[in-house]
N, C-alpha and C positions, 0 to 999 in steps of 0.2 A: 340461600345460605347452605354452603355445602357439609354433605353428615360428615362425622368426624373418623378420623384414623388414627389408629392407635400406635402406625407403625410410619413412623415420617418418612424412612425411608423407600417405602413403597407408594408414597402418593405422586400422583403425576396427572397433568394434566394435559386436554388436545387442545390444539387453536383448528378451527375450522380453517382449511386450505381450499373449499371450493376449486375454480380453475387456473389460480394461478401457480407458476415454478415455483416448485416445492424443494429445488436443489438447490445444493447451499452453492455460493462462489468459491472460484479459487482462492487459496489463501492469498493477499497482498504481503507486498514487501515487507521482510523483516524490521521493525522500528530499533534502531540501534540502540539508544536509551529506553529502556523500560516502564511502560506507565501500567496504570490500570481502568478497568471498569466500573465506576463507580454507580451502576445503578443496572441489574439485569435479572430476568424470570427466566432460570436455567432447569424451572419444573415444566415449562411448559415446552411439550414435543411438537417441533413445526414441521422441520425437515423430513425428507422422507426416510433421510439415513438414519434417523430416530439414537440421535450423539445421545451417548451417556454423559453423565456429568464428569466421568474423565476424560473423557474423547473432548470434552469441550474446552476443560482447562488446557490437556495437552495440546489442544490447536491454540489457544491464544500465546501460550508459553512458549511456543514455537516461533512466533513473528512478536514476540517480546512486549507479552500483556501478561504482567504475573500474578496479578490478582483481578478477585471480584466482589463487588458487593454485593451478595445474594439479597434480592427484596421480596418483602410478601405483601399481600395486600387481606389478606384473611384469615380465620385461626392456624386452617391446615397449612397453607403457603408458609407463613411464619413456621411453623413448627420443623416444617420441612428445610427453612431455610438457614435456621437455627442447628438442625439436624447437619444440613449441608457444612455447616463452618466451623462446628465440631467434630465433624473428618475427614476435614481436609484443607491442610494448610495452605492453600491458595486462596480461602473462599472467607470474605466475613456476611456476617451478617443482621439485615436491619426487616425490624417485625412489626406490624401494626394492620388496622382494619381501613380499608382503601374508603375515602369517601364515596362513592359511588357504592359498599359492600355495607355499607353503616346504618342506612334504613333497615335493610332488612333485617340485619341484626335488631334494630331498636323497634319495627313490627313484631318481633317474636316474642319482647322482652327479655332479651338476649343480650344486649351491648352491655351493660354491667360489666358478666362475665365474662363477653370478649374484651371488654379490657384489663380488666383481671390475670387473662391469659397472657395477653401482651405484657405488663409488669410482670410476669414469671418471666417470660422469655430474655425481656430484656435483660435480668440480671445474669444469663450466661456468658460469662467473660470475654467470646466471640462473636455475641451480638453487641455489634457499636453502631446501633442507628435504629431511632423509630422512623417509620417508614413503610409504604409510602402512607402520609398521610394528609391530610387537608381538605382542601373543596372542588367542587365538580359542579359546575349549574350548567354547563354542557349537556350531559347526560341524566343529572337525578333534576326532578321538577321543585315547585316551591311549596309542594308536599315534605319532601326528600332532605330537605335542606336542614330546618334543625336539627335531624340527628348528624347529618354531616359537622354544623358547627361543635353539638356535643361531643361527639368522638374526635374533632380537632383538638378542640380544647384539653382534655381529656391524657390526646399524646401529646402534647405540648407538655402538660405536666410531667410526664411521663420520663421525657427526654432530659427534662432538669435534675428533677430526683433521682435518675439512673447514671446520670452527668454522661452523656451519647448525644451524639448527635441527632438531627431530625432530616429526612427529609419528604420533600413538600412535593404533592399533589397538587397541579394549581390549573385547573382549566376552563375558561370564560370567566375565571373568579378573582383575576388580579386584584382589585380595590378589595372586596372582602377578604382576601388572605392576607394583604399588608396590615388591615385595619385590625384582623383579629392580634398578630403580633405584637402590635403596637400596644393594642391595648392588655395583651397578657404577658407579654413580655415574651422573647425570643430566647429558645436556648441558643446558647453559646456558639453552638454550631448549626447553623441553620443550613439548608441546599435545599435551591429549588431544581427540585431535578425536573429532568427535560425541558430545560427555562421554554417557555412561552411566548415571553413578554418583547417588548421593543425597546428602544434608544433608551427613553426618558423611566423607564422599569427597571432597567438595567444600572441606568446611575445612581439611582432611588437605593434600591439592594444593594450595591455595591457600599456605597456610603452608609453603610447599618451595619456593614462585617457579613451581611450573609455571602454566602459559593452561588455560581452561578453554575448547573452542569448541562453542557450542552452534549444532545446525541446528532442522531445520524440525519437527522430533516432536517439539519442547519445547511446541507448541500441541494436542498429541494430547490428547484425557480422559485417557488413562491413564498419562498423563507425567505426576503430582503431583511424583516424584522429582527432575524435572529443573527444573522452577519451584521447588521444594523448596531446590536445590546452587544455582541462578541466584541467586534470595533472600540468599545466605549469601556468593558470592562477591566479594572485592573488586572494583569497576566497572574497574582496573588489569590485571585479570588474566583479562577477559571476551571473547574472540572469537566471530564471527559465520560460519556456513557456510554452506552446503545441503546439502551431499553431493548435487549434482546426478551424474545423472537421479531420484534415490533423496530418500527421506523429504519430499515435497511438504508445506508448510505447510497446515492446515486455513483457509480453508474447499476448497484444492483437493486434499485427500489425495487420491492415487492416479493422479493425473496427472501427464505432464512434470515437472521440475523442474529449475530453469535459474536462473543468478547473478540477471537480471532479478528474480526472487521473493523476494531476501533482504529488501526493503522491507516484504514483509509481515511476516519475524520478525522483525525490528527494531523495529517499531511494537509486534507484541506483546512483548516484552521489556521496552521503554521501557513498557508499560501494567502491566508485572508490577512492574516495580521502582518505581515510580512518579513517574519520570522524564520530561523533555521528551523529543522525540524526537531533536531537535538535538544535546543537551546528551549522549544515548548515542551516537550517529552518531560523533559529534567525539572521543570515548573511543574506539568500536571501531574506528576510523582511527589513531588515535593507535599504538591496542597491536599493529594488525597492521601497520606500520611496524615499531614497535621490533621484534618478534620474524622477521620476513624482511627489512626493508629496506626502499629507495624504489625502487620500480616504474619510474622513469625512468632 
């Protein structure tokens, strides 16, 4: 659990780059309809050019990504991202304790107050989304897990009484995540960001009103599943990511990854579905509006 800072705007974090290119790609094609980023960690420093968070905006605003959804996944991340969308009109943002950050919290006897903090944050007028939050039996064991469902449960509430959206952390944990919904009822606006799931998960969600947001690993070979749930999803209920610095779109897997690059999933999308690329642009604009709001 990380100590706390007092000053949002100086928190930042590194991603270990070991040996691979740490350079970012050229920018892709300008997208002529404008969409946005709905789900990205622009505290964490990948590249070597170490972007500011204007340098980042300005790149994506440049090939016509005008906004972001800043996410946290911990007290400071929140704070920071929170900080982020109260200076800067391009940027909103969603705050919450990541399941896989929620044991430790709950070993310290700490999660109380980190969700405590989370309800302050949220009520800042440019935080519209709790987030990321939900389950992870990938990574935390079946130690780990009940505090993960607590702190689910927790921002679930959270996201109704603040009326925001949610979105969902969901990995190796499909059936648990639907079942907890079900049974505590889903806010209004639910996204599972960096959907996961396959075909029949896809129609499952979709048929509930939740968004489905796909990032950049829906271009990997070994994502059949997610061009599979893409295929099958109402164009209504389809959102666009990155999860920057993380999941880079092919042809640059393994590299930087920055709002600037959602142009390249988007084009493959609209090639998946077989779609203008306009005609999808003007849809993932449209849905990431209604589910946070207007950026202005």
């Amino acid at each position: 659990m990380p100590a706390e800072n007092t000053d949002p705007s100086q928190y930042v974090r590194q991603r270990e780059k070991g040996s691979r290119d740490v350079s970012y790609p050229d920018a892709p094609e300008a997208l002529r309809i404008p969409v946005y980023d709905n789900h990205a960690h622009l505290e964490i420093e990948d590249g070597e050019e170490g972007l500011s968070l204007d340098e980042q905006l300005d790149r994506a605003a440049a090939v016509g990504v005008h906004g972001v959804v800043q996410a946290g996944g911990d007290i400071e991340s929140s704070r920071w991202s929170a900080w982020a969308a109260a200076s800067h009109p391009r940027v909103l943002a969603a705050v919450a304790i990541h399941p896989n950050e929620a044991p430790a919290y709950a070993e310290s006897g700490m999660l109380p107050q980190a969700i405590e903090a989370i309800d302050e944050l949220a009520a800042q007028p440019r935080v519209r989304a709790i987030g990321e939050t939900g389950l992870d039996f990938f990574r935390t064991d079946e130690a780990g897990r009940p505090a993960q469902f607590e702190a689910f449960e927790a921002h679930i509430a959270l996201a109704k009484e603040h009326d925001i959206a949610m979105q969902i952390h969901d990995r190796d944990a499909h059936d648990a995540v639907l079942e907890t919904l079900e049974r505590v009822g889903a806010p209004a606006r639910t996204v599972f960001h960096c959907f996961s799931g396959d075909e029949a998960m896809a129609r499952y969600t979709a048929e509930r009103g939740y968004w489905l947001s796909f990032a950049g690993n829906i271009t990997f070979k070994n994502a059949q599943n997610l061009r599979d749930a893409l295929a099958v999803t109402p164009l209504e209920r389809i959102l666009v990511e990155t999860d920057a610095p993380f999941l880079t779109p092919v042809p640059h897997r393994g590299r930087p990854n920055a709002p600037y690059l959602i142009p390249v999933t988007v084009r493959f999308m609209a090639a998946e579905l077989g779609l203008d690329v306009d005609e999808l642009s003007a849809q993932l604009a449209a849905n990431t509006l209604e589910v946070y709001g207007s950026f202005d």
